[in-house]
C-alpha positions in Angstrom: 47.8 53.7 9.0 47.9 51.3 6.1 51.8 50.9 6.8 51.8 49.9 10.4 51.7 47.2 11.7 48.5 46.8 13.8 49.4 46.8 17.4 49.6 49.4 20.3 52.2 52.1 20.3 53.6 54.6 22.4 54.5 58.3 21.1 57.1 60.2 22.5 57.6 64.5 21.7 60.3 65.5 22.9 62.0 69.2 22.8 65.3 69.5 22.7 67.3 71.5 25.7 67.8 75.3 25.4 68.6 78.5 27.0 69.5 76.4 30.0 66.5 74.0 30.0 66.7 70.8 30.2 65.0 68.5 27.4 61.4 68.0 27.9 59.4 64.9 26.6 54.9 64.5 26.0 53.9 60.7 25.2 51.0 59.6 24.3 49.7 55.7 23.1 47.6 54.8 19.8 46.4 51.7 19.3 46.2 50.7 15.6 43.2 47.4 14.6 43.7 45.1 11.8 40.4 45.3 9.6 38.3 42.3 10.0 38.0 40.2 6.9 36.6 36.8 6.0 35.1 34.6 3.2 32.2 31.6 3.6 31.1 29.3 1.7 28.8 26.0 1.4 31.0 23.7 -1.2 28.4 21.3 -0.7 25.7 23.5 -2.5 23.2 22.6 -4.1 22.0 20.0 -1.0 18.6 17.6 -1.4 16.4 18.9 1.5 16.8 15.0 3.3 21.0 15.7 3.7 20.4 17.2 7.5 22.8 19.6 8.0 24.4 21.9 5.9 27.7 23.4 6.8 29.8 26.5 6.5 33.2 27.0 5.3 34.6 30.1 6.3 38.2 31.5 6.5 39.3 34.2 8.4 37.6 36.5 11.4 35.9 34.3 13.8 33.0 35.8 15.8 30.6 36.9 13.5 26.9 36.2 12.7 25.3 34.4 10.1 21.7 35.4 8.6 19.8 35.1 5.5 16.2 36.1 4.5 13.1 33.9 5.5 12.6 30.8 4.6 15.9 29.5 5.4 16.5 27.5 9.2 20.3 28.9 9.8 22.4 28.9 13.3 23.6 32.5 13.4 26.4 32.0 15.5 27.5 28.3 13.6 25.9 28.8 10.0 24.7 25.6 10.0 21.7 25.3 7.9 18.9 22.5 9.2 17.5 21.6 5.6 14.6 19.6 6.0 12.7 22.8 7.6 14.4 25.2 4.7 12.0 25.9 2.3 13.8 24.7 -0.8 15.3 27.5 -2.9 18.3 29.8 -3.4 19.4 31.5 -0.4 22.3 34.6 0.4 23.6 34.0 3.4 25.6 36.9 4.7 28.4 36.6 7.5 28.7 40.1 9.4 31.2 41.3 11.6 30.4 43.7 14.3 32.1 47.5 14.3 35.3 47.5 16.9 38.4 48.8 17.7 38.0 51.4 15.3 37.0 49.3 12.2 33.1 49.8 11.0 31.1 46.3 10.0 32.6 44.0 8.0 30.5 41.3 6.1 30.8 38.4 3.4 28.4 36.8 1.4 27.7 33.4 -0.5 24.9 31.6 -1.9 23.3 28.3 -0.9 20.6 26.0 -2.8 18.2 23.8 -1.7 16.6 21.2 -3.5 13.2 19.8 -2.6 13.6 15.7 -2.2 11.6 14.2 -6.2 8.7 11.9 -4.3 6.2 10.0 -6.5 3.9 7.0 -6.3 2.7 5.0 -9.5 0.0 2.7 -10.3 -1.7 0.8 -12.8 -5.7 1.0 -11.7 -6.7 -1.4 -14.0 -5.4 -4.9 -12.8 -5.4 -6.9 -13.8 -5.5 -6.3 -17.6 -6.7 -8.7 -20.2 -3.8 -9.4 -22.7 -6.6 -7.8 -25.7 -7.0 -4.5 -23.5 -4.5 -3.0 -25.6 -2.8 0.0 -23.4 -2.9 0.1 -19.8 -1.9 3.4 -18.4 0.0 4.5 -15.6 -1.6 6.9 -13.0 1.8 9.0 -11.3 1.6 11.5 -8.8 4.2 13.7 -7.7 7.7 14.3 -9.2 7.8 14.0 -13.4 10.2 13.4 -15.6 11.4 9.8 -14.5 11.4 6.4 -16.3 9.6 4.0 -16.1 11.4 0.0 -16.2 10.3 -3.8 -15.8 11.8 -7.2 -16.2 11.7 -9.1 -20.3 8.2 -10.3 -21.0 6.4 -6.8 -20.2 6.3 -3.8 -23.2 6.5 -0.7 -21.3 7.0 3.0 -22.9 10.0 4.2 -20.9 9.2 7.9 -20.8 5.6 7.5 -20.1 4.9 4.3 -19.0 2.2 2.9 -20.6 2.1 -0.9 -21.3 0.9 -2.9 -24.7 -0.5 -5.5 -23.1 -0.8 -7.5 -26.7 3.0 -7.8 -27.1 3.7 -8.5 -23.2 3.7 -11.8 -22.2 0.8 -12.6 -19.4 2.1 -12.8 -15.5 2.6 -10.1 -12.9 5.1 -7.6 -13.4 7.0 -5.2 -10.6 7.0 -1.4 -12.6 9.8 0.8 -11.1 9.8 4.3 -12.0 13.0 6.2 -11.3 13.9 9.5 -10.9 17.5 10.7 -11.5 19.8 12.5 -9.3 20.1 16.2 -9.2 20.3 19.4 -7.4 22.2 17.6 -5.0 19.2 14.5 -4.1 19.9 11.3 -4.7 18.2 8.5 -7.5 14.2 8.2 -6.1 12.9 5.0 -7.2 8.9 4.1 -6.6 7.5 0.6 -7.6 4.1 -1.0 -8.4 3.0 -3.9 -10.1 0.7 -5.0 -13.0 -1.1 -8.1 -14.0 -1.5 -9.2 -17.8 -4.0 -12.2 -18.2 -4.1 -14.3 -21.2 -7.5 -14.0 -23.2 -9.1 -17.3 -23.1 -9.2 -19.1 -26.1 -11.0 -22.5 -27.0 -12.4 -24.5 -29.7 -15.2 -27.5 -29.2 -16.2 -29.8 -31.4 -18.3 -33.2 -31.2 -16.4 -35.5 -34.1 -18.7 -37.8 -34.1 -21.6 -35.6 -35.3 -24.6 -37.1 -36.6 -25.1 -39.2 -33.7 -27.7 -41.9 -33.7 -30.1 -41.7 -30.8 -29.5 -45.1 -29.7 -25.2 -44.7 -29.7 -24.9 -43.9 -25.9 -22.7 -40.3 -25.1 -21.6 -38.3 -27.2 -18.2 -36.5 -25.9 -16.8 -33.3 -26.9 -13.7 -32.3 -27.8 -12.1 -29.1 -26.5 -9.0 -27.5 -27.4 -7.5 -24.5 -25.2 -9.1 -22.9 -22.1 -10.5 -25.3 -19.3 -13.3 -24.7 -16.7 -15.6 -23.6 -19.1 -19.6 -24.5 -19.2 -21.3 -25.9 -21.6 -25.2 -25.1 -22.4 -27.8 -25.5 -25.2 -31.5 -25.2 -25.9 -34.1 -27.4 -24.6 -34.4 -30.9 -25.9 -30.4 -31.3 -25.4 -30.0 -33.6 -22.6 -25.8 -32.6 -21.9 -23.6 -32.0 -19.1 -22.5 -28.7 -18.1 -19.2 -29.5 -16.8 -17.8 -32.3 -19.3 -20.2 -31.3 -22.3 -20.9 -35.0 -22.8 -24.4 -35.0 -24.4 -27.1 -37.9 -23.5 -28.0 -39.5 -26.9 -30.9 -41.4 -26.0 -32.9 -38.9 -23.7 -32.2 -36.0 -25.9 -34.6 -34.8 -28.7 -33.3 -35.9 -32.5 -32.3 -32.7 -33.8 -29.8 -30.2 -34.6 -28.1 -28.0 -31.9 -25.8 -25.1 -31.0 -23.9 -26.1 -27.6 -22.1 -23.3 -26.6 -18.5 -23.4 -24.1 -18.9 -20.4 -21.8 -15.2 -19.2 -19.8 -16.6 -16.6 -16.9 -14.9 -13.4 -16.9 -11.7 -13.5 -15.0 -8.5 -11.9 -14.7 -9.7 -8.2 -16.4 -10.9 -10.5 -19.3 -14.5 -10.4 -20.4 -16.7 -13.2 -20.8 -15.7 -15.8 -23.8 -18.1 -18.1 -25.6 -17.4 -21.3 -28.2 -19.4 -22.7 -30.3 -20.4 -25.6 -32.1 -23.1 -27.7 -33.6 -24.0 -31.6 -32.9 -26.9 -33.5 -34.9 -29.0 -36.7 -33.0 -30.5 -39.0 -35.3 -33.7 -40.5 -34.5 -33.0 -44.2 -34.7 -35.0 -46.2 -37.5 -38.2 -48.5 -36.5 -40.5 -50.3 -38.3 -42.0 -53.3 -38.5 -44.2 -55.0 -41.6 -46.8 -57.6 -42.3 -49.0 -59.5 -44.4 -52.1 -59.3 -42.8 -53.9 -61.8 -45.3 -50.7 -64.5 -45.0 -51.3 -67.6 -46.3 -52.4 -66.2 -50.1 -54.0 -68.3 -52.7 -51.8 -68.0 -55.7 -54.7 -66.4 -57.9 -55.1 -63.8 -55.5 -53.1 -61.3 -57.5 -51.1 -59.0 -55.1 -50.0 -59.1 -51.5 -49.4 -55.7 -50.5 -47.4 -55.4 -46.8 -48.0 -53.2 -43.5 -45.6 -51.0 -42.6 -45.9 -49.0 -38.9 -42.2 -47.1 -38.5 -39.5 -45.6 -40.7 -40.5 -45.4 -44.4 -37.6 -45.4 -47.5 -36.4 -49.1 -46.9 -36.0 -51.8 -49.1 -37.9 -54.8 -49.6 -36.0 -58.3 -50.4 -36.5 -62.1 -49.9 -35.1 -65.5 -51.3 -35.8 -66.5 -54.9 -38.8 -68.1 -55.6 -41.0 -64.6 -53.7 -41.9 -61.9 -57.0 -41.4 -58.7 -54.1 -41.4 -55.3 -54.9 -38.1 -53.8 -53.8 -39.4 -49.9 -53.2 -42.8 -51.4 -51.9 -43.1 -54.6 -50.9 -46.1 -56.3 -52.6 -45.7 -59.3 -53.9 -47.1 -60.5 -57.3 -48.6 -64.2 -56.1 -49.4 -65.4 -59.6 -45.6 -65.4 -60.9 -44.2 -66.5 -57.3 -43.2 -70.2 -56.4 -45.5 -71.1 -53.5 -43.9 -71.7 -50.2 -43.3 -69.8 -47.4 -40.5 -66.8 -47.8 -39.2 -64.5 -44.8 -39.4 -61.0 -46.4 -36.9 -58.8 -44.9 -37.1 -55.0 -44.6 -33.8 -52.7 -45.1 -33.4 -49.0 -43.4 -30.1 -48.4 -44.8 -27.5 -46.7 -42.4 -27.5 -42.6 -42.2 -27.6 -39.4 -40.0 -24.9 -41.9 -37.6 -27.1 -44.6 -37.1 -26.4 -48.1 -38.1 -28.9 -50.3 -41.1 -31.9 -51.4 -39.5 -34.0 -54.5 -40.9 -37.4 -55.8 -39.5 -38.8 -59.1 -41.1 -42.1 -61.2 -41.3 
């Protein structure tokens, strides 16, 4: 069998003539079938489970049936496999020819893998992050092993994704975390953002500090973060919004104003300070209650209603006492003097004299 050449055939015996006989011929046919043979293959294994449709190769006998074990969605008269409703994995897919014409079942096998599509989704829960937060961490779900990426200004761990927020600069960054290709899928990219705020920062200050009482507003000066309030303790007559402080209905005295920035942006709560000082302006006002003196009266000693620590000073002529204003008659030139008294200028507020 193995040297003929498939095909029908006829088969003639014949016997030869003898003892006055003719010769006599028998026939007979036999049909010889070529064995069935084929090979298959996928050359696009592995395939990502979104490719559609995978196809077979196969060379040789036509007519077969394709099947494989469960799990995998296969055409068994085409082979084609529908991959999206395979169940990813490794498959055999075997190609059989049916017994005929003499030959028993033929079959051929290959392999095909399926690869599940990666598929993840990334965020940062947190934003927005203050820039002092330190790390801000990623929450992923589904497929692992990508990296994570962002534009300059944003520090971001490439294999995990975490983000110093101290070293980034503040704005609002698009995160893209990217899975590579393999097992036959394409790259899978998945985005998210995140928002760094800068930490407020300020500094007040009023420069003019002590401030006399009579001297108007006094007007701070900030450096850094706007929109702040300001606030103090009772007796402080002062503007929330500006921070300008009413000298003359405030109480003289030393305070703590305090610049408050709201919480904002992830950031907490921040709080200035500084102090301011109101000086009580100086008053007084003096007499001689037994004006005019004799000159043997000995000593005219002055009233004083106000601010005490002044000086005491007239023309020459009056004997005055500088620290306390009496005046020795006997040794001073009769006449009439104008005594002048002298609150020297401190705590911001200007020398103050009163006279009689």
């Amino acid at each position: 069998m193995g040297t003929s050449t498939p095909g029908t055939y006829t088969v003639t015996y014949t016997i030869a003539a003898s003892g006055g006989c003719p010769v006599v011929t028998a026939t007979t046919t036999i049909t010889i079938t070529q064995l069935p043979a084929a090979t298959i293959s996928y050359t696009g294994s592995p395939y990502c489970s979104n490719a559609g449709t995978a196809n077979v190769t196969r060379t040789g006998t036509a007519g077969g049936t394709y099947s494989s074990t469960a799990g995998l969605t296969i055409n068994a008269a085409t082979g084609d496999v529908t991959l999206a409703t395979s169940t990813p994995g490794t498959y055999t897919v075997t190609y059989t020819i049916a017994a005929s014409g003499g030959c028993s079942v033929v079959t051929a096998t290959t392999t095909i893998t399926i690869t599940q599509l990666p598929a993840a989704t990334i965020s940062y829960a947190g934003s927005p992050y203050c820039s002092n937060a330190g790390t801000a961490t990623v929450t992923r779900t589904g497929t692992a092993g990508g990296t994570y990426s962002s534009t300059a200004g944003l520090t971001i761990n490439a294999t995990t994704g975490d983000v110093t927020l101290g070293t980034s600069t503040p704005g609002t960054y698009t995160v893209t975390y990217t899975i590579a290709a393999s097992g036959g899928c394409p790259v899978v990219t998945t985005n998210t953002t995140i928002t760094i705020t800068q930490l407020p920062a300020a500094t007040i200050s009023y420069t003019g500090s002590p401030y006399c009482s009579n001297a108007g507003t006094a007007m701070v000066t900030r450096t850094g973060t706007a929109g702040g309030t300001y606030s103090s303790t009772a007796g402080l007559t002062i503007n929330a919004a500006t921070g300008d402080v009413t000298l003359g209905t405030s109480t003289p005295g030393t305070y703590t104003v305090t610049y408050t920035i709201a919480a904002s942006g992830g950031c907490p709560v921040v709080t200035a300070t500084t102090t301011i000082t109101i000086t009580q302006l100086p008053a007084a006002t003096i007499s001689y209650a037994g004006s005019p003196y004799c000159s043997n009266a000995g000593t005219a000693t002055v009233t004083r209603t106000g601010t005490a620590g002044g000086t005491y000073s007239s023309t020459a002529g009056l004997t005055i006492n500088a620290a306390t204003g009496d005046v020795t008659l006997g040794t001073s030139t009769p006449g009439t003097y104008t005594v002048t008294y002298t609150i020297a200028a401190s705590g911001g507020c200007p020398l103050v004299t009163a006279t009689t």
